[in-house]
Residue frames as qw, qx, qy, qz and C-alpha x, y, z in Angstrom:
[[0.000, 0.885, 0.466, 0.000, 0.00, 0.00, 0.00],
 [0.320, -0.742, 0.245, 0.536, 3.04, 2.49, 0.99],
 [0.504, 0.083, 0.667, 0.542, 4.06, 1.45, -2.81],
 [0.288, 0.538, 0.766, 0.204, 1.21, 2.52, -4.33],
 [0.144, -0.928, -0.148, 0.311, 0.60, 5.51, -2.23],
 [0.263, -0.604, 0.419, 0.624, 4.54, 7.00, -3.41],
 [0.378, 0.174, 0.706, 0.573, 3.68, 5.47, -7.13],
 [0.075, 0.782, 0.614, 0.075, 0.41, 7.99, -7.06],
 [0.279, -0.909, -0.066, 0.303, 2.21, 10.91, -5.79],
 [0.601, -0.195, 0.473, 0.614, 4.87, 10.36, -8.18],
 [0.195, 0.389, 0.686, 0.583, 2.52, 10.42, -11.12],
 [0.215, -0.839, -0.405, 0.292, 0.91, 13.23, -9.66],
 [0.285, -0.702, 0.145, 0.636, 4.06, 15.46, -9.44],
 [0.306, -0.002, 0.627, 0.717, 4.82, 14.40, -13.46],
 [0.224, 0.608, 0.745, 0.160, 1.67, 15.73, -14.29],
 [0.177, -0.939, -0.026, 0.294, 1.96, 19.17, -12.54],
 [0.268, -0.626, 0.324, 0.657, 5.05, 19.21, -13.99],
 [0.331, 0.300, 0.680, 0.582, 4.42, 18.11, -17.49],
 [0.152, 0.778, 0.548, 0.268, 1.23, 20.64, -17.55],
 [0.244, -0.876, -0.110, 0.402, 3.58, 23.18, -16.01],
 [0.221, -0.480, 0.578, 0.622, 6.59, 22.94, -18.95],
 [0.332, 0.226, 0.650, 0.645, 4.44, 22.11, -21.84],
 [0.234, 0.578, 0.322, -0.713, 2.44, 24.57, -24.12],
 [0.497, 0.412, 0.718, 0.260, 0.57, 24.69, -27.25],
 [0.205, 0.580, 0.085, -0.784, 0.31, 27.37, -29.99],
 [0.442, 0.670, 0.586, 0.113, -2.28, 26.89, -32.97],
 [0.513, 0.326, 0.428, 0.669, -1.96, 28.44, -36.25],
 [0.050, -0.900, -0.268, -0.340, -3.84, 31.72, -35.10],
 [0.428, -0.891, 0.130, 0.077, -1.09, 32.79, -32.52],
 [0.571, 0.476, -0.476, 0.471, 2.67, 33.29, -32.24],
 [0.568, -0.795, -0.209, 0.033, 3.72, 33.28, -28.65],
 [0.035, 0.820, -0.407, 0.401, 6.57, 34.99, -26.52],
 [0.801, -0.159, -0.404, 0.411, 9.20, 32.22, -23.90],
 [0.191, -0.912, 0.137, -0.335, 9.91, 34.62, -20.74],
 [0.783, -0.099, -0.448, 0.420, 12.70, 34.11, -18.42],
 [0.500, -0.497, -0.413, 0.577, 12.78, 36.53, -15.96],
 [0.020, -0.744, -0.159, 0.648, 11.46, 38.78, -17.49],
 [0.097, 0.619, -0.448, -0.638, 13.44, 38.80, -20.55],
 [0.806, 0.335, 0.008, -0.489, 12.55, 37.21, -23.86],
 [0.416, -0.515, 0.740, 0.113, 14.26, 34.00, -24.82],
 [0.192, 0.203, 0.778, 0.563, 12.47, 32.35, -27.79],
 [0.322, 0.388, -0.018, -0.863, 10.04, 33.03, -30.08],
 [0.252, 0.035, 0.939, 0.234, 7.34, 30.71, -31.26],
 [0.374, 0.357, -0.153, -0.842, 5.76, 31.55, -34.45],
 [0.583, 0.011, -0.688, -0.432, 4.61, 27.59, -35.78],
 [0.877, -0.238, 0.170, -0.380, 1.50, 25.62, -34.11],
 [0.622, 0.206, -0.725, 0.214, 3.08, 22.92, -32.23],
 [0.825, -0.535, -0.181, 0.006, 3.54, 21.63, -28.76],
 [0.627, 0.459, -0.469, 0.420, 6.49, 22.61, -27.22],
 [0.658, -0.416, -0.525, 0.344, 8.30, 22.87, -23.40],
 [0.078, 0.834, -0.105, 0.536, 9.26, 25.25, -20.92],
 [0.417, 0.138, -0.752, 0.492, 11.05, 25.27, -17.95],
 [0.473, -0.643, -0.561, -0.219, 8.65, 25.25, -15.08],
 [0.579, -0.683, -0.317, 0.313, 8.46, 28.43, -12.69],
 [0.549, -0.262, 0.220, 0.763, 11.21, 29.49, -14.03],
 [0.093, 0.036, 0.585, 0.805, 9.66, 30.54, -17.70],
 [0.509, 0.493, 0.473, -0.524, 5.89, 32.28, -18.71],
 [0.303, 0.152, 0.703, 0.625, 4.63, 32.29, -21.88],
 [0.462, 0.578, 0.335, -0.583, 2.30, 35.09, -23.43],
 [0.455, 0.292, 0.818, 0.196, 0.22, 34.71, -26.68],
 [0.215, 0.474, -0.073, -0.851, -0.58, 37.33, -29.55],
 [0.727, 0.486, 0.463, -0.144, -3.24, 36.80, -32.01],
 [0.174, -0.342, 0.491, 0.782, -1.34, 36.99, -35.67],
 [0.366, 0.538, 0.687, 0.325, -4.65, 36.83, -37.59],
 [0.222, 0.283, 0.199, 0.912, -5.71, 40.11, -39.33],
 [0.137, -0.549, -0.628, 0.533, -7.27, 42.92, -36.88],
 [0.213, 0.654, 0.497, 0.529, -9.30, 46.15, -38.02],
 [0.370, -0.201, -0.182, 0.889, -8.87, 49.28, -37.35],
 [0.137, 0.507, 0.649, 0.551, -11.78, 50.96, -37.60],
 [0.050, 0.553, 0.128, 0.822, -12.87, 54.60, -37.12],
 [0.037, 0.614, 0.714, -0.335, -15.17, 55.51, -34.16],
 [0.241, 0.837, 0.331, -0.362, -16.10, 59.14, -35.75],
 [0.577, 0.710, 0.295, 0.276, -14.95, 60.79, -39.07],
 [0.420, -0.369, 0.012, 0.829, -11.86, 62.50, -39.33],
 [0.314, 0.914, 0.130, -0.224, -11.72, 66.21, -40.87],
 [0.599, -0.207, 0.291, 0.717, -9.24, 67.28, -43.61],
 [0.107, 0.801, 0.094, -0.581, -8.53, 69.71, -45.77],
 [0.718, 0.542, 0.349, 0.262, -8.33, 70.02, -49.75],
 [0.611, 0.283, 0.343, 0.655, -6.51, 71.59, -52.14],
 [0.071, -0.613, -0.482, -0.622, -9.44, 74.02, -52.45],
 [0.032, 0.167, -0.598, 0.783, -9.56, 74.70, -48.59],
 [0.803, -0.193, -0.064, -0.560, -12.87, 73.24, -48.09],
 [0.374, -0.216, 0.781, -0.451, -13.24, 70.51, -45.17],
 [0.730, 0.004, -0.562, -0.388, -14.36, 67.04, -45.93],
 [0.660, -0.458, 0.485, -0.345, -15.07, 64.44, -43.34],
 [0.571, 0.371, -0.725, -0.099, -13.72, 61.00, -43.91],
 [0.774, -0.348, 0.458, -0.264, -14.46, 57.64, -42.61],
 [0.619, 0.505, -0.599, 0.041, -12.00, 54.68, -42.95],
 [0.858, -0.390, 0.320, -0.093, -10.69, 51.51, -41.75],
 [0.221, 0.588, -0.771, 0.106, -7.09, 49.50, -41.50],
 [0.980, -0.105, -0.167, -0.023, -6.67, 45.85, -42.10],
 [0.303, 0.599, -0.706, 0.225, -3.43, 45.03, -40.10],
 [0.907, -0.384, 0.142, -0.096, -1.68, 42.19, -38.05],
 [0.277, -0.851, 0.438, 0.087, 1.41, 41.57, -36.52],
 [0.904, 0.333, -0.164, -0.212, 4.48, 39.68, -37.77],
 [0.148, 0.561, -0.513, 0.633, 7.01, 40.79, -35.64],
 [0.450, -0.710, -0.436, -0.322, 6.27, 39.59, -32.50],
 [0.756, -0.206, -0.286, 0.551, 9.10, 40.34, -30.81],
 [0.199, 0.279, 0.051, 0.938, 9.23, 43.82, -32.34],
 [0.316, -0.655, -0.448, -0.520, 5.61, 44.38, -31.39],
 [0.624, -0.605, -0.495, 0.011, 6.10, 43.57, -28.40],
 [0.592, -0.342, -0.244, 0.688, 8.99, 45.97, -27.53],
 [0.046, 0.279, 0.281, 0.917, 7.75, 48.81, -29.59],
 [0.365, -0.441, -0.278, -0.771, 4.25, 48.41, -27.53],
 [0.112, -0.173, 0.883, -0.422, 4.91, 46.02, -24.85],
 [0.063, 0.155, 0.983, -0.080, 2.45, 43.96, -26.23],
 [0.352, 0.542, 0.402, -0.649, -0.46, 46.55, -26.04],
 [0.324, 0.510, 0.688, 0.403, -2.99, 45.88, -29.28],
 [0.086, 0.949, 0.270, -0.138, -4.72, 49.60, -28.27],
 [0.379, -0.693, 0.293, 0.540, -1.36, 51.28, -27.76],
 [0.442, 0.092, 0.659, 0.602, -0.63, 49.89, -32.02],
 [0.323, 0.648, 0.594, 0.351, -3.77, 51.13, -33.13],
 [0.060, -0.925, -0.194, 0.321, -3.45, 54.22, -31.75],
 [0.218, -0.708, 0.378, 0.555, -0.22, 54.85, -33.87],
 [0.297, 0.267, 0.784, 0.475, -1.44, 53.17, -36.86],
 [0.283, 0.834, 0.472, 0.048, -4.55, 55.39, -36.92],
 [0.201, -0.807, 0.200, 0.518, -1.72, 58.72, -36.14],
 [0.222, -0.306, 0.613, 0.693, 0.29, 57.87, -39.29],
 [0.259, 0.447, 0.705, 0.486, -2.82, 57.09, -41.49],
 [0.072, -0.903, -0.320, 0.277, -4.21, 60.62, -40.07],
 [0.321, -0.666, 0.281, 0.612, -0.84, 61.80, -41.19],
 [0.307, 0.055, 0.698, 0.645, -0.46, 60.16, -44.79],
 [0.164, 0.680, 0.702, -0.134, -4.45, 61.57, -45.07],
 [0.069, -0.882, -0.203, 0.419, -3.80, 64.96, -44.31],
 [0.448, -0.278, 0.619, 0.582, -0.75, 64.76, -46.66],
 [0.330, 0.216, 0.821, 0.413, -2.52, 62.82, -49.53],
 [0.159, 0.752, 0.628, 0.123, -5.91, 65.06, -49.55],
 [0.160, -0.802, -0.006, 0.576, -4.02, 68.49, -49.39],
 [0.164, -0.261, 0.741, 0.597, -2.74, 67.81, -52.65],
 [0.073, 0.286, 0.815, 0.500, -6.25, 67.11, -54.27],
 [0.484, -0.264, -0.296, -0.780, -9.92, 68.22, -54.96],
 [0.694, 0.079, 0.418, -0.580, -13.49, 67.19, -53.65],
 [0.916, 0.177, -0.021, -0.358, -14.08, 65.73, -56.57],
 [0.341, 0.337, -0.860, 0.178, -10.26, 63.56, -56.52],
 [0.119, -0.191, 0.912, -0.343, -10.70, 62.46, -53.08],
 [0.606, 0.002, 0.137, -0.783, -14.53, 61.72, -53.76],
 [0.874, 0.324, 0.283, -0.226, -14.13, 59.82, -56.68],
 [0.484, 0.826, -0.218, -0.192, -11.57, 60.75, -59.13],
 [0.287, 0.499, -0.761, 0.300, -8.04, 59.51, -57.29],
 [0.794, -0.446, 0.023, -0.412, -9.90, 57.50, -54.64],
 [0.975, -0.187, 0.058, 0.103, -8.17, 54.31, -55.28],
 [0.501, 0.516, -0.386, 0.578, -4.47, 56.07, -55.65],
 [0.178, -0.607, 0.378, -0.676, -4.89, 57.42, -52.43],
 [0.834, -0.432, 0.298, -0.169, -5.89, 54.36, -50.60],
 [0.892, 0.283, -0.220, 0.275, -2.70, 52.80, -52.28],
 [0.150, 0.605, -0.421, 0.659, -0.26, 55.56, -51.22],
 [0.527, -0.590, 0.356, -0.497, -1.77, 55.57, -47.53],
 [0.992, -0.100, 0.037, 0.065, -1.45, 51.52, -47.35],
 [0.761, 0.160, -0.288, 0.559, 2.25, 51.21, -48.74],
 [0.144, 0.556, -0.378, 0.726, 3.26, 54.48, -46.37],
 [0.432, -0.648, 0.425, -0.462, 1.77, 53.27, -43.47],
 [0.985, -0.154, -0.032, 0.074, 2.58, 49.95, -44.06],
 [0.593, 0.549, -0.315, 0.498, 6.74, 51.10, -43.87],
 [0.142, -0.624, 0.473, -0.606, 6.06, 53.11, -41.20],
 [0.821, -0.345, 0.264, -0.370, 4.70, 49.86, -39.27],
 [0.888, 0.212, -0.377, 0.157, 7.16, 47.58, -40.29],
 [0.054, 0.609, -0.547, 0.572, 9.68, 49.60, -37.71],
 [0.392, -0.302, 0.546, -0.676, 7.23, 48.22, -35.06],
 [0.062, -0.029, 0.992, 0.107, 6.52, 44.40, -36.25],
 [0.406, 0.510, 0.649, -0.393, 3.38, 45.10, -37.81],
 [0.196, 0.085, 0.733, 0.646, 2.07, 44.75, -41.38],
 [0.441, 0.513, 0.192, -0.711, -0.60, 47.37, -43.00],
 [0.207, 0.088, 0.824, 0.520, -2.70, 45.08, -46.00],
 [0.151, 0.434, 0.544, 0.702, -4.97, 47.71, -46.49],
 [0.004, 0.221, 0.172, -0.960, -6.08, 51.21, -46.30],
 [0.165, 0.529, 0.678, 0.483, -10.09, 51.64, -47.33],
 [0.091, 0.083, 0.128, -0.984, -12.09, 54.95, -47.54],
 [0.082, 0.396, 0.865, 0.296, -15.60, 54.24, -47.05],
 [0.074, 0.785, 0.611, 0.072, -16.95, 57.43, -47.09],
 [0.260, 0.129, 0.210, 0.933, -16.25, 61.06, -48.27],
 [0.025, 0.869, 0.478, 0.124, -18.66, 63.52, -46.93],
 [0.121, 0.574, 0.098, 0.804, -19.18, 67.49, -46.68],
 [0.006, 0.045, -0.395, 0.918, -19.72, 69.56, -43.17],
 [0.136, 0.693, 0.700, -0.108, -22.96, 69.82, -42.18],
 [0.028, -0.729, 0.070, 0.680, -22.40, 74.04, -42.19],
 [0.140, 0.560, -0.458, -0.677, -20.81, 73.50, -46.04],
 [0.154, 0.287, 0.916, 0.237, -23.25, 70.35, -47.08],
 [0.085, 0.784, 0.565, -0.241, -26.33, 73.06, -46.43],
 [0.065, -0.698, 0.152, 0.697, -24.54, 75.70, -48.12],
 [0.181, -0.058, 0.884, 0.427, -24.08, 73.31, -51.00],
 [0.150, 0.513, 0.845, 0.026, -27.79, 72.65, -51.02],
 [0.132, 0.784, 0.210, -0.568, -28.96, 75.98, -50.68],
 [0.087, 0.552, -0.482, -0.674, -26.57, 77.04, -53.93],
 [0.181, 0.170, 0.944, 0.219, -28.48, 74.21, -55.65],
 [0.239, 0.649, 0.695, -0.195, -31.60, 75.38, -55.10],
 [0.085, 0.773, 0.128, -0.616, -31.22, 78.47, -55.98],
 [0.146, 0.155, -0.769, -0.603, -28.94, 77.79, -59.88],
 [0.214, 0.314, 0.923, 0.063, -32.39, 75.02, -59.53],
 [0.118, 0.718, 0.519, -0.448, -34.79, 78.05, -59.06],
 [0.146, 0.701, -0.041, -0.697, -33.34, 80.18, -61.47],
 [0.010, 0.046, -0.879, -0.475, -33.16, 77.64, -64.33],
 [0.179, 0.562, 0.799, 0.112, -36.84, 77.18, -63.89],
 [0.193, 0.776, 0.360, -0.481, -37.37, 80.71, -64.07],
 [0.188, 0.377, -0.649, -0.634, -35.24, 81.07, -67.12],
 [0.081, 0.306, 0.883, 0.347, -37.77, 78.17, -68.77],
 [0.136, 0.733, 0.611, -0.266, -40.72, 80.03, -67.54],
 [0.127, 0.737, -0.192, -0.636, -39.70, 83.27, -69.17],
 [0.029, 0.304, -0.757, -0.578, -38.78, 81.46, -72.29],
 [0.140, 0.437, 0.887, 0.057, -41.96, 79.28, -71.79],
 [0.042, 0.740, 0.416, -0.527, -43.72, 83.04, -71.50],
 [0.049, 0.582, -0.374, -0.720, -41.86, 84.70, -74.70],
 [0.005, 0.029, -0.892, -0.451, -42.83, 81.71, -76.77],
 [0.098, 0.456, 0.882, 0.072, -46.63, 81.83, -76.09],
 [0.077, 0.744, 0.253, -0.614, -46.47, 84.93, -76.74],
 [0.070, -0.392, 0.632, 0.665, -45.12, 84.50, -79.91],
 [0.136, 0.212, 0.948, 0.194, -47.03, 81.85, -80.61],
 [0.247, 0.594, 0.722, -0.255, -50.34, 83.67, -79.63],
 [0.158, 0.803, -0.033, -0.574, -49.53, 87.21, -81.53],
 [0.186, 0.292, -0.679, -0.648, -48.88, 84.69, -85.01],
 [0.059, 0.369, 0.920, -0.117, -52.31, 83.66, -84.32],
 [0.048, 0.799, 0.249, -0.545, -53.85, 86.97, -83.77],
 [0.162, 0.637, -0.270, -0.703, -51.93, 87.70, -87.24],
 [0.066, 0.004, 0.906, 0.418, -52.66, 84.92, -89.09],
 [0.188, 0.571, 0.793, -0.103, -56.43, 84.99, -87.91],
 [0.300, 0.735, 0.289, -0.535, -56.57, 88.67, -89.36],
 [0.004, 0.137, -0.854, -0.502, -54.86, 87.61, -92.24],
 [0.016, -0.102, -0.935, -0.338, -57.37, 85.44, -92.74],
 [0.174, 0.761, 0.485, -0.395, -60.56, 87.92, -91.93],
 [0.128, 0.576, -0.436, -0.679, -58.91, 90.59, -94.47],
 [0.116, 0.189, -0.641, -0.735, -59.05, 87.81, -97.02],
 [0.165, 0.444, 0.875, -0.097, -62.44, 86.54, -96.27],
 [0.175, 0.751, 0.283, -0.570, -63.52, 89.96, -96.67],
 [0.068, -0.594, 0.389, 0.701, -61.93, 90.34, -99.46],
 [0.068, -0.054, -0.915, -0.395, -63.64, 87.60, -101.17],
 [0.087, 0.589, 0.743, -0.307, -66.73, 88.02, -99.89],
 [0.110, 0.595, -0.379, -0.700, -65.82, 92.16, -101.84],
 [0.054, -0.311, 0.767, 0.559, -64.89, 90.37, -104.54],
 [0.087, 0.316, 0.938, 0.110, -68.25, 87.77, -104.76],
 [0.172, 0.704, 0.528, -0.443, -70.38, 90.70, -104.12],
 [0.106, -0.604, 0.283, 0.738, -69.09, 92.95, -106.38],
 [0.058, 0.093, -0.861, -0.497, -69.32, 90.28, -108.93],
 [0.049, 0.409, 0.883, -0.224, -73.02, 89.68, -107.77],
 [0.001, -0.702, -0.252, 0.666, -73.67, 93.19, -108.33],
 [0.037, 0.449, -0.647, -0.616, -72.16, 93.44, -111.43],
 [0.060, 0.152, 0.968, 0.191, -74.32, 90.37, -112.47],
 [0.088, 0.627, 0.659, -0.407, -77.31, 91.75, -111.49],
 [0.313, 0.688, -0.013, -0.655, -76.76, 95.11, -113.10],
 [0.048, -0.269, 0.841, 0.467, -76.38, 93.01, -116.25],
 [0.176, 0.375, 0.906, -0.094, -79.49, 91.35, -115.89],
 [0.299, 0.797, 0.288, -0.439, -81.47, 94.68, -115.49],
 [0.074, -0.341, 0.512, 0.785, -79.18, 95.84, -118.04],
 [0.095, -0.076, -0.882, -0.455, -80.59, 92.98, -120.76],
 [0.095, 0.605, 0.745, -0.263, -83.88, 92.90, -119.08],
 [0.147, 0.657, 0.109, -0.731, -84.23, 96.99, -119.83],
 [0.036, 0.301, -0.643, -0.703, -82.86, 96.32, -123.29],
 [0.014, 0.275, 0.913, 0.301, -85.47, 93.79, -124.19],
 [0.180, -0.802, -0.516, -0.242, -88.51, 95.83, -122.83],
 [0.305, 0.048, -0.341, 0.888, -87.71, 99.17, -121.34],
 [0.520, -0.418, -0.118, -0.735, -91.45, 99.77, -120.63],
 [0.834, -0.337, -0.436, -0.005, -91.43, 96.67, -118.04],
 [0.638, -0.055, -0.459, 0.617, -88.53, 97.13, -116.62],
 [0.310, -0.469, 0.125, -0.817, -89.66, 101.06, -115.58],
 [0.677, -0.411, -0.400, -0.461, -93.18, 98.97, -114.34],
 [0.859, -0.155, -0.430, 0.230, -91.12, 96.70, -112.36],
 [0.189, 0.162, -0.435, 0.865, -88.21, 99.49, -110.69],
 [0.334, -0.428, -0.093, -0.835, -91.84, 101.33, -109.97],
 [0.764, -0.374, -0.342, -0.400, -93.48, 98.83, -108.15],
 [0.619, -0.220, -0.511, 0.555, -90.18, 97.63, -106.04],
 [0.151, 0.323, -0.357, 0.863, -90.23, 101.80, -105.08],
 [0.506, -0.474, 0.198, -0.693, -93.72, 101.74, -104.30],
 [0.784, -0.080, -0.560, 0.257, -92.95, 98.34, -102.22],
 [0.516, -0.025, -0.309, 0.798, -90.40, 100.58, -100.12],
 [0.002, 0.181, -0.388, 0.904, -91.78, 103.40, -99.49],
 [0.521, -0.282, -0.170, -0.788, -94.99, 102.26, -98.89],
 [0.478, 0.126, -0.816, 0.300, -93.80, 99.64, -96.16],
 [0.203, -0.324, -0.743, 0.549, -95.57, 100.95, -93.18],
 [0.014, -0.710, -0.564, -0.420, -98.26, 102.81, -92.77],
 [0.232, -0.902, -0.222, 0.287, -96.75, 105.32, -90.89],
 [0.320, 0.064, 0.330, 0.886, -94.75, 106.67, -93.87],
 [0.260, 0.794, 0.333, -0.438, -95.54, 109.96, -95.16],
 [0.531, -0.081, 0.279, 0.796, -94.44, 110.85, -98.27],
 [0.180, 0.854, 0.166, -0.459, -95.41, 114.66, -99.64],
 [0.451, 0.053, 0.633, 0.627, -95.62, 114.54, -103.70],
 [0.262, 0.171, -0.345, -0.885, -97.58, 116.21, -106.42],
 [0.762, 0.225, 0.570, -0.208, -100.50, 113.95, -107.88],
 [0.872, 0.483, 0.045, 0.058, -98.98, 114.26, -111.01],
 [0.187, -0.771, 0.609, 0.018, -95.74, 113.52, -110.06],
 [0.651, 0.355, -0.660, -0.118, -93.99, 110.97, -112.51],
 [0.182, -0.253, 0.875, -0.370, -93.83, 109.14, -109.55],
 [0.636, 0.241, 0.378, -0.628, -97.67, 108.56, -109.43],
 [0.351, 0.310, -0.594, -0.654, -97.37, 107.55, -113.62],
 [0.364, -0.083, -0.914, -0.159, -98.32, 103.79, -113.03],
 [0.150, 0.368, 0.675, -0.621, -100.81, 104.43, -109.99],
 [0.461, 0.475, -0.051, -0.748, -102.91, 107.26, -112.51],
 [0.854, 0.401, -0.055, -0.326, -102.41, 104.47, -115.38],
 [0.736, -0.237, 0.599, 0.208, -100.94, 101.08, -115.91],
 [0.755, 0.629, 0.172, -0.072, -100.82, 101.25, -119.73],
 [0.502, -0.243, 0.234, 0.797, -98.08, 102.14, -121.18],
 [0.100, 0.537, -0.061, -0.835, -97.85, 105.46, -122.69],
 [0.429, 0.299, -0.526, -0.671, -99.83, 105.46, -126.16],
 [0.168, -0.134, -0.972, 0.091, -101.95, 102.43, -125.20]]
């Protein structure tokens, strides 16, 4: 039993001591071997390996790719001095870990904060040198090249690799987005009043070659309507003409009877004649003369 007991306590102590000197790092970390403090290996491939127990710690850094990503739009300044706001984000992750770790003692915040400083720097750099409409659209993707390969140099110093720089968004001030708008409306407003005025000069055109076309076309109605009467008139006095010619004792009879027609139309004419006033001639006697 005293066997057993010292064979349990044996295997006991190898256990503590095995789970105290070995350690594992998987394909997503790289890790750091301390000795008192100071660094003594460096283990960048998944495996199993030992350590001296007590003696040695081990810390772990993730080496998979980490983001860097805005909390609030930075401000810069164009070419043109006009302020744009800019949001953006940074793919990095570390390959150094030795460097990293003496350049930051290890601190992930302590990186990003000097990654975002140099891409604030290469920013302020890159968009002084262009337009609104470059950094909008025009040079977009030059400028997220440049910023990647310059802050990826400047992070190599400090075991860390920058594999990309993106701009996802280019806006205007609120102060010089509403100024914007306003100067819209207003070029908007005065383009429609330049159509209305032109829409106003043209129906006026339109309506005053209406007005002259429609008296155009009274003038020559009248004129034809002249022209038919005239010729009606002309016809007529032709008739009487031929009519007189054939009998110029009827045709008297006939004028005589349309006058007394006319003037004897109402019966409150008066008319104040002779009785033998050629007028009378056919009233006193229908015959014709010598008859």
């Amino acid at each position: 039993m005293k066997n057993i007991g010292n064979i349990v306590i044996v295997v006991l102590v190898a256990v503590i001591l095995a789970s105290l000197s070995l350690f594992t790092v998987d394909q997503r970390q790289a890790a750091l071997v301390f000795q008192l403090g100071e660094i003594v290996s460096v283990k960048k491939e998944p495996g199993l390996y030992f350590k001296i127990p007590l003696l040695q710690n081990v810390r772990y850094f993730d080496t998979r790719i980490l983001t860097l990503d805005a909390s609030t739009p930075e401000r810069f300044i164009t070419s043109e001095k006009k302020n744009v706001l800019v949001d953006y984000f940074v793919k990095w992750r570390i390959v150094d870990v030795q460097r990293f770790y003496v350049s930051f003692n290890g601190d992930e915040a302590r990186a990003m904060n000097r990654l975002a400083q140099t891409v604030n720097d290469g920013m302020r750099a890159e968009f002084g040198k262009r337009t609104v409409h470059d950094v909008v659209s025009g040079e977009r993707d030059t400028i997220m090249e440049v910023l990647r390969k310059n802050a990826d140099v400047d992070a190599r110093r400090f075991g860390v690799q920058v594999t990309d720089v993106r701009i996802k968004r280019v806006d205007l001030p609120t102060e010089v987005s509403e100024a914007v708008y306003r100067r819209m409306e207003a070029e908007r407003k005065r383009v429609a009043n330049e159509l209305r005025s032109t829409g106003a000069a043209e129906a006026e055109k339109i309506r005053a070659d209406a007005d002259r076309q429609r008296e155009v076309i009274i003038a020559e109605a009248y004129r034809e309507a002249q022209r038919i009467k005239g010729e009606g008139d002309a016809r007529a006095a032709a008739i009487y003409a031929e009519a007189f010619g054939r009998n110029p004792e009827f045709y008297a009879f006939y004028r005589s009877m349309e006058s007394y027609r006319s003037s004897f139309r109402s019966k409150n004419d008066v008319l104040v004649l002779q009785p033998n006033s050629e007028f009378f001639r056919y009233m006193r006697s229908p015959r014709p003369a010598g008859k």
